[in-house]
N, C-alpha and C positions, 0 to 999 in steps of 0.2 A: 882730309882726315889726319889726325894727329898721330904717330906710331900707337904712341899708348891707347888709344879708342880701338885699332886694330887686333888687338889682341880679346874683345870683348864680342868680335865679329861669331855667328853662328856658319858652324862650319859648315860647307858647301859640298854635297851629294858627291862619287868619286864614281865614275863609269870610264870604263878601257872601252874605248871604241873597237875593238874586237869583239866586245860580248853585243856591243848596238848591234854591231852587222851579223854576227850570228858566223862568224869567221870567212864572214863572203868581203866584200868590198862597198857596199853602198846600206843604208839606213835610212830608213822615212821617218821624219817627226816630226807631230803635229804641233799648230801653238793654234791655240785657238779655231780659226778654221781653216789658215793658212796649212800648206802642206812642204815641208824641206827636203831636203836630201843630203844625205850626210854620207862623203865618199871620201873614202882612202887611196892614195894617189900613190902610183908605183916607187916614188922618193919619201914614203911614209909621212907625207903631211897629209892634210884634212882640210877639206873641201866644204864649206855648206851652201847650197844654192835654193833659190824659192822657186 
């Protein structure tokens, strides 16, 4: 994609993965009928696992 196409991009939803967890450490989220997990690691990175 060109720079300039990028700019015509629809912007993309913004969640703080502290609001996912509910201020805990771990979040479930569906896609379809699979099921994730979404974890906050003690070095503040983010984990997701199936």
């Amino acid at each position: 994609m060109a720079p300039a196409d990028r700019t015509r991009e629809t912007p993309c939803p913004l969640h703080r993965a502290e609001e996912l967890t509910l201020g805990g450490r771990t979040a479930k989220i569906m896609l379809g009928d699979a099921l994730y997990t979404l974890r906050i690691t003690r070095a503040g990175k983010l984990i997701l696992t199936k």
